[in-house]
Structure formats: structure tokens, C-alpha cells
N, C-alpha and C positions, 0 to 999 in steps of 0.2 A: 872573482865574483861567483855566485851561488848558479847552478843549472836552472833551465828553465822550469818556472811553475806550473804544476797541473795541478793541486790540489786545490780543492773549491770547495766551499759551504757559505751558508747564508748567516754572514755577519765576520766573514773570515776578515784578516786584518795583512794589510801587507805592504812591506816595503819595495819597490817596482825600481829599477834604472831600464833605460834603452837608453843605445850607445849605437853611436854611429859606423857606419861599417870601417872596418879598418882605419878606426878611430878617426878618419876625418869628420867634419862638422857638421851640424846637423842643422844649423842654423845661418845660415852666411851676415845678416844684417837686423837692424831691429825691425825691420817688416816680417823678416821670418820669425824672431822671436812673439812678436806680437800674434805674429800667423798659429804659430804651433800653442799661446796658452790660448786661444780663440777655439782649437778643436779641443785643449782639453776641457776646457769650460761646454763644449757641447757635451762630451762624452759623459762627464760626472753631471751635466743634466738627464740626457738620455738614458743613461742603464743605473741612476739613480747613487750613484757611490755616494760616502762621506770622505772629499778630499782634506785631509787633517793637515798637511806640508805638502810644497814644493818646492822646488830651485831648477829653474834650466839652466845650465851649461852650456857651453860651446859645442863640444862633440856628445851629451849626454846629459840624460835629465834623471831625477829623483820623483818619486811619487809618496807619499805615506797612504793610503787610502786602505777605507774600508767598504767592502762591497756586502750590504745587505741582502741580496739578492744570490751572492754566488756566482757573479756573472764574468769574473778579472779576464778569462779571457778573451770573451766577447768582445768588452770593452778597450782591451788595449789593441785589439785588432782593427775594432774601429777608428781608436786614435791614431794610430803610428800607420795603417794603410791609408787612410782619410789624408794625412798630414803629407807624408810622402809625397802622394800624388800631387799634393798642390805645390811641394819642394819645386818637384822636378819639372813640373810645365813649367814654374816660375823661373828658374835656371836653366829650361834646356838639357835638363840630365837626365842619364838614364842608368840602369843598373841598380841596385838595394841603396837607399841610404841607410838601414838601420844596420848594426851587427848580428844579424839573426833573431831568436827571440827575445822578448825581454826578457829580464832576469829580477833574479831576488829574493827573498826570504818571506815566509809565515809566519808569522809574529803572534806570540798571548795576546788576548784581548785585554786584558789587567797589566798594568804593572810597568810599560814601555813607553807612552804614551809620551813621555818627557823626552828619555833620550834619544830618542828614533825623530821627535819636530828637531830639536836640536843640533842631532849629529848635521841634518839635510840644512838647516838654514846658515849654517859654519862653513857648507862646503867651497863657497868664494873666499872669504875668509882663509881657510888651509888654501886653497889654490891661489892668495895672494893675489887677488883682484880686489878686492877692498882691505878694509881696517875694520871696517864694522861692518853686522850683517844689513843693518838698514841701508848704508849706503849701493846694499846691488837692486836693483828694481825688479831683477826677474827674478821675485819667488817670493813663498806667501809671509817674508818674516813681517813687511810692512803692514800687514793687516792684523799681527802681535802686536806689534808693535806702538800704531794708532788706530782706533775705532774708526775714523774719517778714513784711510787707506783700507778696509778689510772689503770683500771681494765677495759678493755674496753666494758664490757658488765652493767658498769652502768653509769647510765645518770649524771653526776656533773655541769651541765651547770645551769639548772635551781635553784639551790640553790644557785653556786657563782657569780649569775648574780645579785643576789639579791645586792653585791657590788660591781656592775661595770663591764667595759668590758675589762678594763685589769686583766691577768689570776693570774699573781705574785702578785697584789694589792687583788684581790679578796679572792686568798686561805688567804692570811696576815690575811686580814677583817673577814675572814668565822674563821680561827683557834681563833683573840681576840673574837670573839661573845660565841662560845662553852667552852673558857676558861673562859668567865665573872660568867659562872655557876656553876665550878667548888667547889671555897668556899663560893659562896654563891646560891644553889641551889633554884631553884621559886618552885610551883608545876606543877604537870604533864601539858601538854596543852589540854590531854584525861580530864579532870577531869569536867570540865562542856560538856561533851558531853551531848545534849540532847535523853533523852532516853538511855543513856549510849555508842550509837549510833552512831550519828551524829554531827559531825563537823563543825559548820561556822555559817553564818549570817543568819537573816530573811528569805533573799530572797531567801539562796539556802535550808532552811528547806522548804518552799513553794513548790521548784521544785523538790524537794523530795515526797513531799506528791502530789503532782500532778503525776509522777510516779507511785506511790501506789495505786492510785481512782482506777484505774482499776482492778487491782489484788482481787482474792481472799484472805481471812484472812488466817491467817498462825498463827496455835496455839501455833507453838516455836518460833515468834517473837512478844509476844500480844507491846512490847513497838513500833512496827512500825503499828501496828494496831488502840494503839491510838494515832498513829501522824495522821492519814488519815483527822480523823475528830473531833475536841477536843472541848472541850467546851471553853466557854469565862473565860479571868480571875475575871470576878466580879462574873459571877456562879459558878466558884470554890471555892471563897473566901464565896460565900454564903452559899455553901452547909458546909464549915466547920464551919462558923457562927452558923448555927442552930443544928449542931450536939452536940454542946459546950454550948448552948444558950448564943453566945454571939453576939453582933451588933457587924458591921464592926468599927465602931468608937470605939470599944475597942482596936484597933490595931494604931489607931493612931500617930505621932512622939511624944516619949516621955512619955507615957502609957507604963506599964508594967505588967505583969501577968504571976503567978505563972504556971497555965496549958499551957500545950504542942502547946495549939491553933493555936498562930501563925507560930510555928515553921512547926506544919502539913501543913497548910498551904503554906507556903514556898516550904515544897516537895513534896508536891499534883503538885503547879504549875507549880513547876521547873526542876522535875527527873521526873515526869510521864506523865506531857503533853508540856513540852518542852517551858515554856517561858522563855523570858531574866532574868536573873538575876537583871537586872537593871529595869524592867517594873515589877519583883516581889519584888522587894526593896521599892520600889517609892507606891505599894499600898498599902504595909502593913507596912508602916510606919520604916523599915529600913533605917540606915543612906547610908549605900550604900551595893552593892552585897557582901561584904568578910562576912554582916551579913547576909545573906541568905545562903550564905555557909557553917558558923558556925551555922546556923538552923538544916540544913539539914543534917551536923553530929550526929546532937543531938539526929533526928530521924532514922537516918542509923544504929545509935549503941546504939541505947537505949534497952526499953526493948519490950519483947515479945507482951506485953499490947499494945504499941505505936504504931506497926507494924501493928496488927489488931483493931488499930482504922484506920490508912491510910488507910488498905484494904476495911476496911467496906464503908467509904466516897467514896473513888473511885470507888466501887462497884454500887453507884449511876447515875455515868456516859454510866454503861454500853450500 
């Protein structure tokens, strides 16, 4: 999962988990469940969000929300310290229930709005607690799903508008879209975040890092450190060039090589300084992004050797 958030603005858009510490539970019985959506239903009254999705979890929850205000941290401080507290009188416990901070990505405003309610109201579903999502009762799919179940402290307008402005054609359109997933699931929509991060197009990583120019470095987020100012992709591809002694023409369509080369290169580009998939397919000679993808596994789960050849290349940048 993504480092924790600090970037804030008014109307920012985000997807949020907290996770229990050391992955135990965070909930023991449905008193606590009902407990913990009781404070978030305060907090999306109080610091005014638009809750678009949720799902609780066992050991961890989902949020989609958007904070008109600017306030995400505020707000989840209030939820998750608020909730805790009553965890632990309730139980008798003592110690963090949460994993440290929340976590999670910055999301476009345009453009996500589908798979990000989605991806979150499937998550019982993949964890194989139900068969459908209406069957889990903790999270906001029931209120897609019937008008008589919707919850008036979250926002469903902006996701079933995405089908029109009739409300009985819409939930219809919104319930086929989340079923078309069901047996045949895509991957995450998190999964090309860049920097693990951020969410959406060109233009809103630019307005991102234009946010950032001002800021001092923040050593628990060095991935939003090198979005500020990154280098070009052809001095990236060069620095991995000459570490390998290889020319860029050994990457060409159709060329092939045993060493690691182009694949480092691939996640130099793509996970650490944040470029498209398709503008690092198109230089190194990939037929399209799903092989950049499959680069970048290669070097995620490879071995310990692999990891501290990336680091040492990147280390050039500094």
C-alpha cells in the first residue's frame, strides 16, 4: 500500500484504508461494526466530506471520499482516534489498534469515479465472504444498489450520474458495471499509481508537483520528493545504459537480452519517477504497457541483487 498522505486541497479526492495494527481486527463483533460506521457518519458530517464508497473489513476499511475543505487529515484523525477510543474501553485494550497512519492515494477528480466505487464495494467479494456485493451489509454498495437502503450521509449522485439522470436506469447501469467484475475480475485501478501515490493523467501529476515546488522535503515521502523534479526519460534510460554497458539501441522492437537491463529500466521510469506506461513502452522498445508491467514485476519480486542495482542507478539522480 501507498505511504501516508499529506497532500491537501479543497476538493482533493481520495482513496483512504486504515488497517489494524499488526493486521489484527479492528472490529471484534457487529456492535463494533455498527460502532466504527456511527463515527464515520459523524466525521463526513462534521468536516463536511462527500463519502462516495465504503466497505469495512475485518482488520481494515476503505474510504473513497472527497474533502471540499482540504481537511483529510483532520478528519481521519478524528475518525480512527474517536473510534479507537471507544474500541478499547469496549474491550479492555490497550496499545494502537490502527497500523500507524492511514494510507492511500490522490486520485483525478475526472475520470475514476467508477472504478475506485467499484474496485472497494468487490472487496468481500475477492475476499470471498460473499458471492455478491449486496449480500455484505457493511458498506455503501446497498445504497447503489436500492434507493430505500442509501444512507443519507453519502454522496451516490456522482457515481450514478456517470449513467444518466434517470435514478432506477442508473442504479440498473451502476449494479451491470460492478457485476461485469465479478467473474471476471481486471486488476486494481491503484496499480499504476505513480509513485505508488497518485492517481490520473499528465496534467493532474503536473498540478501535483506544482503544489509540491513549495514545500519542504519530507523524508517519509522521498516518492513525492521525486515527483517535484525528475529527470528526462532519455537520462534515465541513459543512466541505465551505461551501468549495464549497454546503448539504448540494444532495447530496440524486437531485440532481446538476457540481463535485467531493460526491465530496470522500465521501473526506474515507471514506479520511481512517474512516467506513462505507454511513453515507457514506446522507448524501450515494448510492444505495449501490460509489457512494462510485466517488467516491473520482474523487478518488484526479484532478487535482493536486482533491488540494489535500482537503488544504486536512482541514487544517481539524487
Amino acid at each position: 500500500m501507498a505511504r501516508p498522505l499529506r497532500i491537501q486541497y479543497a476538493g482533493a479526492l481520495y482513496h483512504v484504508m486504515s488497517r489494524g495494527n499488526q493486521r489484527r481486527p479492528i472490529v471484534a463483533d457487529e456492535m463494533d461494526r455498527q460502532g466504527r460506521l456511527d463515527w464515520l457518519r459523524r466525521t463526513v458530517e462534521t468536516y463536511g466530506w462527500r463519502l462516495h464508497a465504503f466497505v469495512l473489513m475485518t482488520n481494515h476499511d476503505h474510504l473513497f471520499v472527497e474533502t471540499p475543505d482540504g481537511n483529510l487529515s483532520a478528519g481521519m484523525q478524528f475518525l480512527n482516534s474517536n473510534y479507537s477510543g471507544y474500541f478499547k474501553r469496549r474491550h479492555r485494550r490497550v496499545g494502537h489498534l490502527f497500523q500507524g497512519r492511514f494510507r492511500g492515494h490522490l486520485i483525478e477528480e475526472d475520470g475514476y469515479f467508477l472504478e475506485v466505487s467499484r474496485y472497494l464495494h468487490l472487496n468481500p467479494v475477492r475476499a470471498k465472504i460473499v458471492q455478491r456485493p449486496e449480500e455484505y451489509r457493511w458498506s455503501s454498495y446497498a445504497g447503489y444498489r436500492w434507493a430505500s437502503r442509501a444512507l443519507p450521509w453519502v454522496t451516490y449522485q456522482r457515481v450514478l450520474g456517470e449513467f444518466g439522470r434517470d435514478p432506477v436506469k442508473a442504479r440498473r447501469g451502476y449494479v451491470r458495471f460492478v457485476r461485469a467484475r465479478i467473474d471476471a475480475p481486471g486488476k486494481s485501478p491503484f496499480a499504476d499509481a505513480v509513485g505508488g501515490l497518485l492517481l490520473g493523467s499528465e496534467e493532474f501529476l503536473a498540478r501535483v508537483r506544482r503544489l509540491l515546488s513549495g514545500r519542504p522535503a519530507d523524508p517519509e515521502l522521498p516518492q513525492l520528493d521525486r515527483l517535484r523534479a525528475r529527470p528526462s526519460l532519455d537520462e534515465i534510460l541513459q543512466a541505465v545504459a551505461r551501468h549495464f554497458g549497454r546503448g539504448k539501441t540494444d532495447w530496440s522492437p524486437g531485440t532481446r537480452r538476457d540481463d535485467a537491463s531493460r526491465a530496470i529500466a522500465a521501473c526506474l521510469a515507471r514506479r520511481r519517477f512517474g512516467y506513462r506506461a505507454v511513453a515507457v513502452a514506446a522507448a524501450l522498445g515494448y510492444s505495449g504497457p501490460s509489457g512494462v508491467s510485466h517488467a516491473i514485476k520482474r523487478i518488484e519480486h526479484g532478487s535482493k541483487d536486482l533491488q540494489e542495482t535500482l537503488t544504486r542507478i536512482e541514487s544517481e539522480f539524487a
